[in-house]
PQR file of N, CA, C, O and H, with PARSE charges and radii, in Angstrom:
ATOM      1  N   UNK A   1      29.496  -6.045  27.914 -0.4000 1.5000
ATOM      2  CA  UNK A   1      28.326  -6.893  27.791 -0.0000 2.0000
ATOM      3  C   UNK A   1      27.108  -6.017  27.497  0.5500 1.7000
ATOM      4  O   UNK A   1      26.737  -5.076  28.200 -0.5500 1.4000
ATOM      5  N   UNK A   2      26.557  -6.427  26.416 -0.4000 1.5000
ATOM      6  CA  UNK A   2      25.377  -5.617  26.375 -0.0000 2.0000
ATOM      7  C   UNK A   2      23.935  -5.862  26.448  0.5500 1.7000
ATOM      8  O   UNK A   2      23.985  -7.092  26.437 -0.5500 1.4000
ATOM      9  H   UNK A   2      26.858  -7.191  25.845  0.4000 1.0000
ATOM     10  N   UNK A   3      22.752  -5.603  26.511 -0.4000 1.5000
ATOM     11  CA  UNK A   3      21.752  -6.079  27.367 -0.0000 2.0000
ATOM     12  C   UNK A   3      20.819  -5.880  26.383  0.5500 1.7000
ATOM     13  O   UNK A   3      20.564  -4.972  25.591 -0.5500 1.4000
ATOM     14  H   UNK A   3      22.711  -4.604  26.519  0.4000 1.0000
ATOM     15  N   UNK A   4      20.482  -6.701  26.575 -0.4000 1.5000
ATOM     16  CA  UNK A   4      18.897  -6.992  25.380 -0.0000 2.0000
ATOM     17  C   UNK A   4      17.601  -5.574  25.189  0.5500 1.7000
ATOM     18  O   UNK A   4      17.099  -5.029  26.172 -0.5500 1.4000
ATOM     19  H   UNK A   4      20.688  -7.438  27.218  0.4000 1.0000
ATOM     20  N   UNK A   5      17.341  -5.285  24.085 -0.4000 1.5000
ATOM     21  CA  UNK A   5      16.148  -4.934  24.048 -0.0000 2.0000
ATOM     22  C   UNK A   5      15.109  -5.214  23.807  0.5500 1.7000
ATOM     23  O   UNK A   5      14.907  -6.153  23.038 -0.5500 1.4000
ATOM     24  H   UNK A   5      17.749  -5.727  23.286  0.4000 1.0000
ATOM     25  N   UNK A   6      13.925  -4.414  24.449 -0.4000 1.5000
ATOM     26  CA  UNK A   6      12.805  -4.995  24.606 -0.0000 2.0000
ATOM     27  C   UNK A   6      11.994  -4.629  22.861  0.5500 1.7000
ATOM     28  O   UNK A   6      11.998  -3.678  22.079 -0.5500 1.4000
ATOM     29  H   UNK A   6      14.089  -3.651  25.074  0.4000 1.0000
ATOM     30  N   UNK A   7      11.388  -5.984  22.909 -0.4000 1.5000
ATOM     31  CA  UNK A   7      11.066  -5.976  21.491 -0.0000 2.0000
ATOM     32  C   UNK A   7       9.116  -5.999  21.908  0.5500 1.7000
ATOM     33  O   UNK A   7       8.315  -6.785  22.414 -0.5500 1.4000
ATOM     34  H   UNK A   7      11.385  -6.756  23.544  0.4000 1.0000
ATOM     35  N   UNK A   8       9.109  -4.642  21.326 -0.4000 1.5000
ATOM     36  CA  UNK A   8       7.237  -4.615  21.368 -0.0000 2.0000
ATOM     37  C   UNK A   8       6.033  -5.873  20.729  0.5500 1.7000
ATOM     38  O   UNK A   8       6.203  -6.294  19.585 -0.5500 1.4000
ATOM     39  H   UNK A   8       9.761  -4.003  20.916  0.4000 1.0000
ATOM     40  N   UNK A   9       5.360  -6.168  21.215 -0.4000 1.5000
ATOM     41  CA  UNK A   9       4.197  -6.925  21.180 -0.0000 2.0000
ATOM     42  C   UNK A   9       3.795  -7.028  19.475  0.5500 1.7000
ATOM     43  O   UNK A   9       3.368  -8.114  19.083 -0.5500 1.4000
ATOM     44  H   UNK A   9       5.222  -5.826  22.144  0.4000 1.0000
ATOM     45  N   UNK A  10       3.925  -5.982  18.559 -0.4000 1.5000
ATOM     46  CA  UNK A  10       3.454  -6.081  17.592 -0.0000 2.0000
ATOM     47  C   UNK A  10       4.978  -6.329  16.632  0.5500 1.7000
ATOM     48  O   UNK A  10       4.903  -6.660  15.448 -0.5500 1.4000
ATOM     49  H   UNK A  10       4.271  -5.100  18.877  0.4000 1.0000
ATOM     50  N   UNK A  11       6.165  -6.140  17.247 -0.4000 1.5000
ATOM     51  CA  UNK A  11       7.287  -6.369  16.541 -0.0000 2.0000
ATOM     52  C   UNK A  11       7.372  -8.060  16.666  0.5500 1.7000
ATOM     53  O   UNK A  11       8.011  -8.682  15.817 -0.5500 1.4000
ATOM     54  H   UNK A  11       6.226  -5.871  18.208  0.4000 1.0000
ATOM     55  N   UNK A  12       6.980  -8.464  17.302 -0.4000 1.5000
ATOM     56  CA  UNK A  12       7.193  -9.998  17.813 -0.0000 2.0000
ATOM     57  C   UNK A  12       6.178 -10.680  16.403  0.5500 1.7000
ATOM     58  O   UNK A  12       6.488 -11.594  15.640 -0.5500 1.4000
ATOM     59  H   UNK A  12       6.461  -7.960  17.992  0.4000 1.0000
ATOM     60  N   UNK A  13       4.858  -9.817  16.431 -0.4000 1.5000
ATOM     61  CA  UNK A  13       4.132 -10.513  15.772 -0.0000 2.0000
ATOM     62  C   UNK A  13       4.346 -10.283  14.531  0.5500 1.7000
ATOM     63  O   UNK A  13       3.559 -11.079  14.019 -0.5500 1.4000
ATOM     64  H   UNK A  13       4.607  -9.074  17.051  0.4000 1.0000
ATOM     65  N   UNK A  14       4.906  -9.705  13.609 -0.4000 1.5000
ATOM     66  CA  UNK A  14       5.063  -9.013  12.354 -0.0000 2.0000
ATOM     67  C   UNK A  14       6.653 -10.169  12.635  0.5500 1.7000
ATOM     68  O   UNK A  14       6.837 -10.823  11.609 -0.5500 1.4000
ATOM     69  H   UNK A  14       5.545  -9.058  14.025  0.4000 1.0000
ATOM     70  N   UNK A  15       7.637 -10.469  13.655 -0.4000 1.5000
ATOM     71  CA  UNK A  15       8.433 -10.732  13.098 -0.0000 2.0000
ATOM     72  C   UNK A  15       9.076 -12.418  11.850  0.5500 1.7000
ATOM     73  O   UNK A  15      10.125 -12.454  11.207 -0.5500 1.4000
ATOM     74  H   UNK A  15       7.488  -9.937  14.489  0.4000 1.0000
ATOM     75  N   UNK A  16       8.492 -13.018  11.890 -0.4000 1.5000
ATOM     76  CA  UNK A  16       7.937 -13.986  10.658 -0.0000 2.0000
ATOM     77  C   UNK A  16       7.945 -13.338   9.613  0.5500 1.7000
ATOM     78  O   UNK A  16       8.800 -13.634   8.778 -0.5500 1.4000
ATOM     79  H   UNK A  16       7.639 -12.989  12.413  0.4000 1.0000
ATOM     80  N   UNK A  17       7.155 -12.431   9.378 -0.4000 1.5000
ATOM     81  CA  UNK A  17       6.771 -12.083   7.646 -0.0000 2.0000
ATOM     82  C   UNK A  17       8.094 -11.156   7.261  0.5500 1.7000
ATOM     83  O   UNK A  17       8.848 -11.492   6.348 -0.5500 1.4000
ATOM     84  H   UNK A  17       6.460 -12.190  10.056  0.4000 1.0000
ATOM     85  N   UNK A  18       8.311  -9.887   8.096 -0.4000 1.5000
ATOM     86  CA  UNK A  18       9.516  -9.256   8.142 -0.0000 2.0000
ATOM     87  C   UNK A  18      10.532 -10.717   7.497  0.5500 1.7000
ATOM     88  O   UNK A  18      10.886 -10.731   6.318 -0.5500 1.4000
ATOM     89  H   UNK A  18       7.699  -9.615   8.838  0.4000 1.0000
ATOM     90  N   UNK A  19      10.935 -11.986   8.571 -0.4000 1.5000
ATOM     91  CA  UNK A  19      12.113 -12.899   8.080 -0.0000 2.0000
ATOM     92  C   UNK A  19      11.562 -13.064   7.027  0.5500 1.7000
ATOM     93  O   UNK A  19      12.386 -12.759   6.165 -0.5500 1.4000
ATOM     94  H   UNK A  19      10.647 -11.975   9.529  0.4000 1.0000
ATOM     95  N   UNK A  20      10.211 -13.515   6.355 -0.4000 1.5000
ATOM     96  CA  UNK A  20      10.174 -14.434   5.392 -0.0000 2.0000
ATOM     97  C   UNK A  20      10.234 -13.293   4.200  0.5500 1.7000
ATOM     98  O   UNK A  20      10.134 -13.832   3.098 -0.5500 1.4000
ATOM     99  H   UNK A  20       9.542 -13.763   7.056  0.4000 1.0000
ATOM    100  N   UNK A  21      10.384 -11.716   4.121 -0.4000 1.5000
ATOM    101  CA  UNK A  21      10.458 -10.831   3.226 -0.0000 2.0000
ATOM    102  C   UNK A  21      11.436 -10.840   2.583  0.5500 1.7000
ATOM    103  O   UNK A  21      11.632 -10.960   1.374 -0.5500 1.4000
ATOM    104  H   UNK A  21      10.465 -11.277   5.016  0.4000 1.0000
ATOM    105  N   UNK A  22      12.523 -10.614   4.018 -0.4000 1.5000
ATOM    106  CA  UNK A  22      13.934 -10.413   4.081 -0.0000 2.0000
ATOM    107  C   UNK A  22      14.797 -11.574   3.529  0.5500 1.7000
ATOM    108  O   UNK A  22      15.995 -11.589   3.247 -0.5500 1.4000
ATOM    109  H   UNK A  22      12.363 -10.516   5.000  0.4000 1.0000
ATOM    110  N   UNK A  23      13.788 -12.610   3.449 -0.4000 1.5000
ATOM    111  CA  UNK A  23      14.606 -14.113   2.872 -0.0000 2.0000
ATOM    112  C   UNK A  23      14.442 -14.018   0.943  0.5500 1.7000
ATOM    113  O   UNK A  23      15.225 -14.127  -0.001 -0.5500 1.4000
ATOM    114  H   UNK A  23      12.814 -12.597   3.677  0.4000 1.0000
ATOM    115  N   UNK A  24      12.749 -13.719   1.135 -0.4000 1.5000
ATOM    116  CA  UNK A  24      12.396 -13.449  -0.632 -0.0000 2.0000
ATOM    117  C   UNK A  24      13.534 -12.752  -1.316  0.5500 1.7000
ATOM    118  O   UNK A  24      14.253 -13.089  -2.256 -0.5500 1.4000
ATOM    119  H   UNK A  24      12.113 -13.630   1.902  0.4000 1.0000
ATOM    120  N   UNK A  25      13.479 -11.538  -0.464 -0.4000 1.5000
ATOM    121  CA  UNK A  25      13.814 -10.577  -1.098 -0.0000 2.0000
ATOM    122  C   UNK A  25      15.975 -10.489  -1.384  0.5500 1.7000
ATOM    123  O   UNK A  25      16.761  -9.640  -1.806 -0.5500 1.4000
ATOM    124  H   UNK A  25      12.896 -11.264   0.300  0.4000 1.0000
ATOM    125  N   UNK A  26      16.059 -11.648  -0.943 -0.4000 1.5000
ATOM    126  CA  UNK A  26      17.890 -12.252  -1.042 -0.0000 2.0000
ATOM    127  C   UNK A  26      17.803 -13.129  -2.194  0.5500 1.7000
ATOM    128  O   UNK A  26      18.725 -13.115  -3.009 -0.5500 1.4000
ATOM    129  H   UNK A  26      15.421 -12.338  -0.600  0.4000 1.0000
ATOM    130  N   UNK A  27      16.487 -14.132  -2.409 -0.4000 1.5000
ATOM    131  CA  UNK A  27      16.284 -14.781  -3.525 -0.0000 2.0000
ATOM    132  C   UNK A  27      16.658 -14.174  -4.583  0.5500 1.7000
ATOM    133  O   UNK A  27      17.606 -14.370  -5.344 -0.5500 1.4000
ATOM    134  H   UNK A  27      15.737 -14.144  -1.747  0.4000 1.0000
ATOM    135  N   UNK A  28      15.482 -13.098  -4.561 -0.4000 1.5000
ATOM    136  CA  UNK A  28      15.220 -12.391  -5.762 -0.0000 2.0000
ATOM    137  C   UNK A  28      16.495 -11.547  -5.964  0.5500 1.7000
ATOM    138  O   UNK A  28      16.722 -11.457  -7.170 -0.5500 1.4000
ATOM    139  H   UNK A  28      14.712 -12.939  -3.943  0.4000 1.0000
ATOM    140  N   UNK A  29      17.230 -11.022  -5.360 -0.4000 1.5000
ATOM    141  CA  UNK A  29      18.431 -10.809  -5.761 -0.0000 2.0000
ATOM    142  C   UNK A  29      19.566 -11.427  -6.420  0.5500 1.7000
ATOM    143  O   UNK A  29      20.348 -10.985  -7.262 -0.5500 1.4000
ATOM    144  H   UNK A  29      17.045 -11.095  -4.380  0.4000 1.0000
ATOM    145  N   UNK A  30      19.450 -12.848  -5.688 -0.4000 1.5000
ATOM    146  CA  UNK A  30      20.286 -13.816  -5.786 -0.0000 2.0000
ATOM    147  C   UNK A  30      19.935 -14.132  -7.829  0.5500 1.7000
ATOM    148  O   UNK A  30      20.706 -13.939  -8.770 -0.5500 1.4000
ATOM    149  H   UNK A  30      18.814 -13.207  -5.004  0.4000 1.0000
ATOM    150  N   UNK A  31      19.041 -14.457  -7.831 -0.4000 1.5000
ATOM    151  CA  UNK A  31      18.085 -14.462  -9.165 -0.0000 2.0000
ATOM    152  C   UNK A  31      18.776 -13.658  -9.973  0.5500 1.7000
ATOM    153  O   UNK A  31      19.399 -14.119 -10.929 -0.5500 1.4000
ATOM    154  H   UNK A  31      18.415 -14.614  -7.067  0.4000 1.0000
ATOM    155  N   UNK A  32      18.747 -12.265  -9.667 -0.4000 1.5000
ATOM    156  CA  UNK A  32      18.755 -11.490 -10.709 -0.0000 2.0000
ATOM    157  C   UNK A  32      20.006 -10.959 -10.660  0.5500 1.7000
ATOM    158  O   UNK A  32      20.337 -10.130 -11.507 -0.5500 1.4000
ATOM    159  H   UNK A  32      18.240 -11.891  -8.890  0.4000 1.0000
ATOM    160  N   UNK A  33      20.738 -11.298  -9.819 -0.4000 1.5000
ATOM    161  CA  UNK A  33      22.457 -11.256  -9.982 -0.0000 2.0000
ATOM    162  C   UNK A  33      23.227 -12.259 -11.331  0.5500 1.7000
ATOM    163  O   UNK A  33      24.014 -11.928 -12.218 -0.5500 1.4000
ATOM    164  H   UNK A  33      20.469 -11.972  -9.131  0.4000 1.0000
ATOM    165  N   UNK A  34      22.641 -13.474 -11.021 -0.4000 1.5000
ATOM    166  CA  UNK A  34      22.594 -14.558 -12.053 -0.0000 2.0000
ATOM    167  C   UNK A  34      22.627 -14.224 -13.691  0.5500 1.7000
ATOM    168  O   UNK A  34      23.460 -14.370 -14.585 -0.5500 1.4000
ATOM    169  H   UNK A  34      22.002 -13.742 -10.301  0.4000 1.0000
ATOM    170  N   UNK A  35      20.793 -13.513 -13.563 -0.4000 1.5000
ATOM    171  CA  UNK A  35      20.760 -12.797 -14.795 -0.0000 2.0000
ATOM    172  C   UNK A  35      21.486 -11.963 -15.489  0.5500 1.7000
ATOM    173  O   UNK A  35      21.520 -11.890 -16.718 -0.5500 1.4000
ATOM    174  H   UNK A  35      20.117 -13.395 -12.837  0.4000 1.0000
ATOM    175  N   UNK A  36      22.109 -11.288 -14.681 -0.4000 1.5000
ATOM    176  CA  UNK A  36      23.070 -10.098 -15.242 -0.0000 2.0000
ATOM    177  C   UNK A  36      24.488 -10.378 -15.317  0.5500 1.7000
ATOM    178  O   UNK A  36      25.357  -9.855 -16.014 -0.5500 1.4000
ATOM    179  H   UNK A  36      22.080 -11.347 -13.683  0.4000 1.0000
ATOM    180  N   UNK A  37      24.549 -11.327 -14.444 -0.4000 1.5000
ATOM    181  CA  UNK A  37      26.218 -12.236 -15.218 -0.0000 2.0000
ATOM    182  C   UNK A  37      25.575 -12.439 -16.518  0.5500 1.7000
ATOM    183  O   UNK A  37      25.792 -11.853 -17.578 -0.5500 1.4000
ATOM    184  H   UNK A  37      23.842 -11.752 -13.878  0.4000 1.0000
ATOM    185  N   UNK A  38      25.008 -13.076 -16.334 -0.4000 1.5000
ATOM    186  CA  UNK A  38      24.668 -13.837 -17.960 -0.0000 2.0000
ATOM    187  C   UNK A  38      24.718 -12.922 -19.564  0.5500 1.7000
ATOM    188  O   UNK A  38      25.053 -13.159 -20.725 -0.5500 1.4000
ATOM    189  H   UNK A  38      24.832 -13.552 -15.473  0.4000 1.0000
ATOM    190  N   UNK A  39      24.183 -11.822 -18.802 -0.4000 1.5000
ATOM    191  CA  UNK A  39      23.357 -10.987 -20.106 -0.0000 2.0000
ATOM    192  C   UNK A  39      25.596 -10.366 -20.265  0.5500 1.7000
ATOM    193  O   UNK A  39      26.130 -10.125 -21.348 -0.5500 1.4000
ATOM    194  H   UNK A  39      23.911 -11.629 -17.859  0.4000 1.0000
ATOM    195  N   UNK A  40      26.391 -10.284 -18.774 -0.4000 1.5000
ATOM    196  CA  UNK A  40      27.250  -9.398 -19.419 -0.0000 2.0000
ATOM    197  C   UNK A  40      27.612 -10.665 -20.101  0.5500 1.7000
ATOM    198  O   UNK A  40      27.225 -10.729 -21.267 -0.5500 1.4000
ATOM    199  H   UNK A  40      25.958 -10.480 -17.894  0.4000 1.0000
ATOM    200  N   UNK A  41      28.236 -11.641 -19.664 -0.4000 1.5000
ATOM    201  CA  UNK A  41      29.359 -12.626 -20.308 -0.0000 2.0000
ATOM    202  C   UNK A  41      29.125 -12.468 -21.538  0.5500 1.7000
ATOM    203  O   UNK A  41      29.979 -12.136 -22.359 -0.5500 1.4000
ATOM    204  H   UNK A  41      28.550 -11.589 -18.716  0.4000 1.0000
ATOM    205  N   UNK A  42      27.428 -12.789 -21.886 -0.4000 1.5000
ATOM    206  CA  UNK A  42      26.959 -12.612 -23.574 -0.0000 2.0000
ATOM    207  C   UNK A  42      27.850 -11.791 -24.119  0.5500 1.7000
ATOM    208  O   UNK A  42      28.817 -12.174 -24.778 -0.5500 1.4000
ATOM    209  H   UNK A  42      26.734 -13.058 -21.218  0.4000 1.0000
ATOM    210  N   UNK A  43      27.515 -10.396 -23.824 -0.4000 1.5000
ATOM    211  CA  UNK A  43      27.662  -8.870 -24.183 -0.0000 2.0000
ATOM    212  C   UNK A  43      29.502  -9.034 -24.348  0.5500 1.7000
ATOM    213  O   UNK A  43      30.151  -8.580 -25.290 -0.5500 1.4000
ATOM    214  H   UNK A  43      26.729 -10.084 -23.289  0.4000 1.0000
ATOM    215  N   UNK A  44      29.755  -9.377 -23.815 -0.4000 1.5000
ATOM    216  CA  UNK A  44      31.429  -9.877 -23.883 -0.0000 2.0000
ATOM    217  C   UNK A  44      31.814 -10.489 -24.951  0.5500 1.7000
ATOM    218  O   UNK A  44      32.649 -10.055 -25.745 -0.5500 1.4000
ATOM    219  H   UNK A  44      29.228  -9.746 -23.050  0.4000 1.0000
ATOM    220  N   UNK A  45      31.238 -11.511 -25.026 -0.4000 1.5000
ATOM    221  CA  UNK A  45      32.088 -12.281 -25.954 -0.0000 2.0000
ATOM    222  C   UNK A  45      31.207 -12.991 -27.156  0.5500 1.7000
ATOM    223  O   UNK A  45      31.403 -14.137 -27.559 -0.5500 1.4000
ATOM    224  H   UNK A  45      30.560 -11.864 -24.381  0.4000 1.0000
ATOM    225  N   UNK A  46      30.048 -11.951 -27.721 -0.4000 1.5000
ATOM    226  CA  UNK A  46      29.413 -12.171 -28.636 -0.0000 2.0000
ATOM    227  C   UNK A  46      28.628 -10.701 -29.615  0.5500 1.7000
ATOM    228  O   UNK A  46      28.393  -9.859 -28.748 -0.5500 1.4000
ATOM    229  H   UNK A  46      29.889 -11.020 -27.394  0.4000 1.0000
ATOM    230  N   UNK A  47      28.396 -10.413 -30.324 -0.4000 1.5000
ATOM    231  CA  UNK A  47      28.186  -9.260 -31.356 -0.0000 2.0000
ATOM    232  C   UNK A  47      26.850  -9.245 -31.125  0.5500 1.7000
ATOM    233  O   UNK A  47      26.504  -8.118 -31.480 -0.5500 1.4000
ATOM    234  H   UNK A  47      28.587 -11.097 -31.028  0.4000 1.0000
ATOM    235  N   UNK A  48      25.766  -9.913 -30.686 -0.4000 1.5000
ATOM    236  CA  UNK A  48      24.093  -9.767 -30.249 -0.0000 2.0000
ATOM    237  C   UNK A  48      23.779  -8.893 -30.027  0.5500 1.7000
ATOM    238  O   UNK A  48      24.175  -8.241 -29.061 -0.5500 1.4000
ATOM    239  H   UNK A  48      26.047 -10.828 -30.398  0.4000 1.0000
ATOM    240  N   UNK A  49      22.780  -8.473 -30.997 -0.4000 1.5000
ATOM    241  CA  UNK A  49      22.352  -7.435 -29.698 -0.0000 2.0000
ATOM    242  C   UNK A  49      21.394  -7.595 -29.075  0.5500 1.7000
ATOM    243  O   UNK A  49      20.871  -6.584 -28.608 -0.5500 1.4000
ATOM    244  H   UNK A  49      22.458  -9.003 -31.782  0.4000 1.0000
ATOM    245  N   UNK A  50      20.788  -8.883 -28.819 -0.4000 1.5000
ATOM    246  CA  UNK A  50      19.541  -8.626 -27.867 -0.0000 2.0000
ATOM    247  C   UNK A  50      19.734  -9.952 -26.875  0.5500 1.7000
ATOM    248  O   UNK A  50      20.451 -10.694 -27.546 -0.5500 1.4000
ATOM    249  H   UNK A  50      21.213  -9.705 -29.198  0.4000 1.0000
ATOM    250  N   UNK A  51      19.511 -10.479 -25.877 -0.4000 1.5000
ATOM    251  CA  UNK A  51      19.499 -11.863 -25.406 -0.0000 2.0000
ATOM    252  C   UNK A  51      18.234 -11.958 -24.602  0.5500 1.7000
ATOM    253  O   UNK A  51      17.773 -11.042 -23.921 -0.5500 1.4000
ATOM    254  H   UNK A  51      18.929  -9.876 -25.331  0.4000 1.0000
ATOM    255  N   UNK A  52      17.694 -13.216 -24.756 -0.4000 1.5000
ATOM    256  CA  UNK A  52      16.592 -13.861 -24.433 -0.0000 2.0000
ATOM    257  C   UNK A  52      17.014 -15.189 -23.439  0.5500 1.7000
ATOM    258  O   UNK A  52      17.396 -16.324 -23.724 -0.5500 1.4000
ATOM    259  H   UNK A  52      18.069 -13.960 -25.310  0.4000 1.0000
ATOM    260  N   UNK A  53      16.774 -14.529 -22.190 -0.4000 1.5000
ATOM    261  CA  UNK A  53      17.112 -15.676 -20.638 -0.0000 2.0000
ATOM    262  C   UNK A  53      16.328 -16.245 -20.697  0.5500 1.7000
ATOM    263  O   UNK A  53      15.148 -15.894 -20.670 -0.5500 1.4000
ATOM    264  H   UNK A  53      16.464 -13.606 -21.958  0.4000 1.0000
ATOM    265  N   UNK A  54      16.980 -17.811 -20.843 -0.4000 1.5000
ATOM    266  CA  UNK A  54      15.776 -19.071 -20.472 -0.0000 2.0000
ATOM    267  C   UNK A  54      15.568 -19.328 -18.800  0.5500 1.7000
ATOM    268  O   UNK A  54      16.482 -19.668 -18.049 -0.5500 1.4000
ATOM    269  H   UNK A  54      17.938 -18.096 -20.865  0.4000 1.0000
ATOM    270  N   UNK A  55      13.891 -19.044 -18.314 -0.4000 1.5000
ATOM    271  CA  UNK A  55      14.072 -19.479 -17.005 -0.0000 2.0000
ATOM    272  C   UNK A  55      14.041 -20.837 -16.664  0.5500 1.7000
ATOM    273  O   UNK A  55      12.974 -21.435 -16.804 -0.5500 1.4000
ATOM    274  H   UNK A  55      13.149 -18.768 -18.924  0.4000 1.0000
ATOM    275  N   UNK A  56      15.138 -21.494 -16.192 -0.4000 1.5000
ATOM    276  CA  UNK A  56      15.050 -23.143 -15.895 -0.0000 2.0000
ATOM    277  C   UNK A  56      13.691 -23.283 -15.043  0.5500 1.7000
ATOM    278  O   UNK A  56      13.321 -22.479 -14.187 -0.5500 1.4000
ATOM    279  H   UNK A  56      16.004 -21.008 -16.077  0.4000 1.0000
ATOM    280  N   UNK A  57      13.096 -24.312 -15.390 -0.4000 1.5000
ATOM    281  CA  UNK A  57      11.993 -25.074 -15.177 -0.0000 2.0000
ATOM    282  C   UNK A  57      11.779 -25.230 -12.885  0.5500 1.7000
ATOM    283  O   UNK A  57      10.716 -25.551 -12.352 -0.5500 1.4000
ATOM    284  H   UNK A  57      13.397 -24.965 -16.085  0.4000 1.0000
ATOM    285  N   UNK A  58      12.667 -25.002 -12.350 -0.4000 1.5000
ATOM    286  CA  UNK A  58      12.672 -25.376 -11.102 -0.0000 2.0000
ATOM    287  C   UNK A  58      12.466 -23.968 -10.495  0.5500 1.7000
ATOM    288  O   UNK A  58      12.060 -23.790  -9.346 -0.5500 1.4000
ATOM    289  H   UNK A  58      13.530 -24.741 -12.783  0.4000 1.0000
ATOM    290  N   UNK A  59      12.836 -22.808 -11.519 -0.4000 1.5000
ATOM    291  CA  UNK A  59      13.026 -21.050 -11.170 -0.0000 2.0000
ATOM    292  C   UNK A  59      11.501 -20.669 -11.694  0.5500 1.7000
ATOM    293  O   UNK A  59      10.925 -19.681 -11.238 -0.5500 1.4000
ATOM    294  H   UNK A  59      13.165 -22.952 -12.452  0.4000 1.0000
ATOM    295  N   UNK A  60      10.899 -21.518 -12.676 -0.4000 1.5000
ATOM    296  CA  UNK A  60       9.443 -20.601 -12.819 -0.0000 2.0000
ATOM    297  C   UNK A  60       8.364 -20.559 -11.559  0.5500 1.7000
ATOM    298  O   UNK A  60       7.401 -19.821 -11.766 -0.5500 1.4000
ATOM    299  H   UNK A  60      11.367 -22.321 -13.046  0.4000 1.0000
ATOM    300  N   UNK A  61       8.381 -21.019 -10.707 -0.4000 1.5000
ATOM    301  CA  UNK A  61       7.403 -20.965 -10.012 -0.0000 2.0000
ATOM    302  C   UNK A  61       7.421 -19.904  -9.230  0.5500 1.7000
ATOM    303  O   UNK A  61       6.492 -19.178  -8.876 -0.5500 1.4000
ATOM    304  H   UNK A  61       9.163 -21.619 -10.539  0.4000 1.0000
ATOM    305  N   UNK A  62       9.121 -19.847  -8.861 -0.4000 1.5000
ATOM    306  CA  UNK A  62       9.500 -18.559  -8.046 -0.0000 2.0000
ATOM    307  C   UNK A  62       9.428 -17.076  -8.569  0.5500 1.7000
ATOM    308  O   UNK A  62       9.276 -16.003  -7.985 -0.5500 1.4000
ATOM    309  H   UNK A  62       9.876 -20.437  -9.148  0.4000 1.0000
ATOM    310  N   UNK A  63       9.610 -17.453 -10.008 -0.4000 1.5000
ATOM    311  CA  UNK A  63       9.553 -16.227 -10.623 -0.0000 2.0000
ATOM    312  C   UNK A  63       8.275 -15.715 -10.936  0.5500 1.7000
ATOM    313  O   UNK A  63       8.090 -14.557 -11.311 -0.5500 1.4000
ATOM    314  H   UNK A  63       9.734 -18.325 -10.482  0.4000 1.0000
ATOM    315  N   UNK A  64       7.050 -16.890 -10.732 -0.4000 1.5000
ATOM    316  CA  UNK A  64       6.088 -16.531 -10.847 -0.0000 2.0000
ATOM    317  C   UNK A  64       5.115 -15.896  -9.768  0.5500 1.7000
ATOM    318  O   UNK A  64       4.109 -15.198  -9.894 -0.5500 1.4000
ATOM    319  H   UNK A  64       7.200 -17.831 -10.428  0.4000 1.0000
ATOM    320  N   UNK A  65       5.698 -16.328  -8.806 -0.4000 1.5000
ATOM    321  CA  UNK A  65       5.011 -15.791  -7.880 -0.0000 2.0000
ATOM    322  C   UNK A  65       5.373 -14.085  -7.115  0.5500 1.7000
ATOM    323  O   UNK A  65       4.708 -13.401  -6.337 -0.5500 1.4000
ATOM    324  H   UNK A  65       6.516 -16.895  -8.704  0.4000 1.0000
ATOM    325  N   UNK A  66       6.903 -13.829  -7.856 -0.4000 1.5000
ATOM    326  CA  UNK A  66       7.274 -12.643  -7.161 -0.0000 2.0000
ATOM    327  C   UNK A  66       7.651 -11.651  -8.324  0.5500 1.7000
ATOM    328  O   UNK A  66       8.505 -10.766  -8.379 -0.5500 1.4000
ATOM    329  H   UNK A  66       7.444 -14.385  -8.488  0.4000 1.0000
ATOM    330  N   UNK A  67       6.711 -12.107  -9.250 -0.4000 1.5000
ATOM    331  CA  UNK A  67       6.756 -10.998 -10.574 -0.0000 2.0000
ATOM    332  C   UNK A  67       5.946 -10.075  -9.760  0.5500 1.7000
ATOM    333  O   UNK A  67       5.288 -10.285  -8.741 -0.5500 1.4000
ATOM    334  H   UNK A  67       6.018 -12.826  -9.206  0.4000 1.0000
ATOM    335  N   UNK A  68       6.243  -8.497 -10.770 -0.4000 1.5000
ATOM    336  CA  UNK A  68       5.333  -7.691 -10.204 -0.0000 2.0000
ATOM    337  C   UNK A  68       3.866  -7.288 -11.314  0.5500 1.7000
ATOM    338  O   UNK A  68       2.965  -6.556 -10.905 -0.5500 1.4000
ATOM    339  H   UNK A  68       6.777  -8.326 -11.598  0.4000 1.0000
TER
END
């Protein structure tokens, strides 16, 4: 059995933004995992050489806000 640690006063308060980072930042992966299926499948089974990702209409806002 193991016993809890004590979580400091300013870890408590930071801990929200820490989750809500740690959540973005699975999005944005999640996102750009997507993208890169995409770009290989292209790259697979077509002679292109360049591809242009359409962002669906429900993904721009997100993408807009966590561009850099």
């Amino acid at each position: 059995m193991s016993q809890n640690q004590p979580i400091s006063r300013n870890d408590l308060q930071q801990l929200k933004a820490k989750t809500d980072e740690k959540k973005r930042l699975e999005q944005v992966n999640q996102h750009v995992n997507h993208i890169y299926s995409s770009v290989v499948s292209v790259a697979e089974s077509k002679t292109i050489t360049s591809y242009n990702y359409q962002i669906q209409q429900h993904y721009s806002t997100f993408f807009e806000k966590n561009k850099l």
